[in-house]
Short mmCIF file of the C-alpha atoms (twelve columns), coordinates in Angstrom:
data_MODEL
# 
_entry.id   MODEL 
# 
loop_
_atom_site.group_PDB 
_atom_site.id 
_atom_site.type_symbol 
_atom_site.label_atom_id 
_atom_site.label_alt_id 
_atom_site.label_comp_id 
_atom_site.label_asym_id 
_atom_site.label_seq_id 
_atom_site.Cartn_x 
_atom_site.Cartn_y 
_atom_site.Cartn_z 
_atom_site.pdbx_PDB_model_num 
ATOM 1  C CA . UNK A 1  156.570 70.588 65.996 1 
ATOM 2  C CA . UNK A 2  156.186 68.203 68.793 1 
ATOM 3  C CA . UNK A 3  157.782 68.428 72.123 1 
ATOM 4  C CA . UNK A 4  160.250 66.266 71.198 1 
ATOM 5  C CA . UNK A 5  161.565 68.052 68.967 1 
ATOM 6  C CA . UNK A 6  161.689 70.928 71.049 1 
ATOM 7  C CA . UNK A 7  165.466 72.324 71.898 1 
ATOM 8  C CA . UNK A 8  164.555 74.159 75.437 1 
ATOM 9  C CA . UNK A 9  168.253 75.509 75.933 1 
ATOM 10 C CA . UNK A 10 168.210 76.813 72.065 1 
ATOM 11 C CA . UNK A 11 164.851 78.423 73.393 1 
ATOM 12 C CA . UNK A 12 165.728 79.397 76.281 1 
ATOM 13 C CA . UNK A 13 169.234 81.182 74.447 1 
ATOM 14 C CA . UNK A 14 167.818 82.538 71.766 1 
ATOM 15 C CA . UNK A 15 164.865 84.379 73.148 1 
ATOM 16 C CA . UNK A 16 167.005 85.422 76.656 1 
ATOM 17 C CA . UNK A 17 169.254 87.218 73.681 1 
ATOM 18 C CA . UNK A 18 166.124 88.769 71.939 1 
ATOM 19 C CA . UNK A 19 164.970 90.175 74.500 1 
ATOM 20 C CA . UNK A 20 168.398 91.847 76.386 1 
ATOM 21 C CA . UNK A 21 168.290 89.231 79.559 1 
ATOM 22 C CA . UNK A 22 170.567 87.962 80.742 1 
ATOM 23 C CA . UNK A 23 170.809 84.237 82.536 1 
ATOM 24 C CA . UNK A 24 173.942 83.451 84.130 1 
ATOM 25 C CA . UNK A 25 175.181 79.496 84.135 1 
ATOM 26 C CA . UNK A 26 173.935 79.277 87.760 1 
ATOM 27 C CA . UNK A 27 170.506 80.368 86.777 1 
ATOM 28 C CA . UNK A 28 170.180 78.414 83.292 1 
ATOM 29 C CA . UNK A 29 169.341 74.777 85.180 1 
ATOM 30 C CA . UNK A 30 166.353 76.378 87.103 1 
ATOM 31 C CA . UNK A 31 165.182 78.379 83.918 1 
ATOM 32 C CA . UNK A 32 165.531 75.031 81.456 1 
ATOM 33 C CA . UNK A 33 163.633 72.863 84.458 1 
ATOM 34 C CA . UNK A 34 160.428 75.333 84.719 1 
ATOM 35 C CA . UNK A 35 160.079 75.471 80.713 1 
ATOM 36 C CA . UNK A 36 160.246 71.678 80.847 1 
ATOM 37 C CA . UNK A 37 157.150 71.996 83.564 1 
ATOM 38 C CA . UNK A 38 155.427 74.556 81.408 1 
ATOM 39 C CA . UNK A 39 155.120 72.618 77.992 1 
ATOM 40 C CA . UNK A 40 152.591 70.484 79.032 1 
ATOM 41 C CA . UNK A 41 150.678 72.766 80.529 1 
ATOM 42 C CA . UNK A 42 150.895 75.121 77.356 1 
ATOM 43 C CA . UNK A 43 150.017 71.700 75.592 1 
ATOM 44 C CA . UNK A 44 146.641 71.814 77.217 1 
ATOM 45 C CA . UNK A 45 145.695 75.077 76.702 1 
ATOM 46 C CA . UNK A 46 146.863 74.748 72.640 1 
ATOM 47 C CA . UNK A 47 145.506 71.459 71.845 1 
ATOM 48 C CA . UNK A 48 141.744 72.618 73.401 1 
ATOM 49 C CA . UNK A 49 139.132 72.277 70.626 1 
ATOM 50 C CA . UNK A 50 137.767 75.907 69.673 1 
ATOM 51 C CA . UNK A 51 135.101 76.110 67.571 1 
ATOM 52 C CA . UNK A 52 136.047 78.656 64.684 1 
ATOM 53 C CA . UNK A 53 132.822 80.536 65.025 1 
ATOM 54 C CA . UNK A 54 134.007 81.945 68.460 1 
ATOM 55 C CA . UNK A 55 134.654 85.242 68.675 1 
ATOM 56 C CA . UNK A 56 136.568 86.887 71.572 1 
ATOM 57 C CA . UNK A 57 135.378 88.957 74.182 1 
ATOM 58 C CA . UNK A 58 135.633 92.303 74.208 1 
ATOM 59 C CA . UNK A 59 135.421 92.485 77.960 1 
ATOM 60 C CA . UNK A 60 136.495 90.515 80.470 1 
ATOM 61 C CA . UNK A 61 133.293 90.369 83.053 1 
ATOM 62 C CA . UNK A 62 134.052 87.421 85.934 1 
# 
């Protein structure tokens, strides 16, 4: 699926109802806008090459 074809307010709806929250009509322009702004920035982090002979960390050490 591309983000074209990507309903934000059917997102936005369906998951706000999954999980029991609750965004009020006032709320729902600021909640659509930052979704918008984090799609690319999830597109980023997705589309990075990983080689499929990485294996996770166990631990976290900075």
């Amino acid at each position: 699926m591309s983000v074209d074809d990507f309903d934000v307010e059917v997102f936005v709806k369906q998951n706000a109802a999954l999980s029991g929250l609750v965004i009020t009509p006032e709320q729902m322009p600021g909640v659509l806008a930052n979704i918008r702004r984090i799609i690319p920035m999830a597109r980023l982090f997705l589309d990075y090459p990983v080689d499929d002979e990485v294996e996770i960390a166990s631990v976290y050490v900075p």
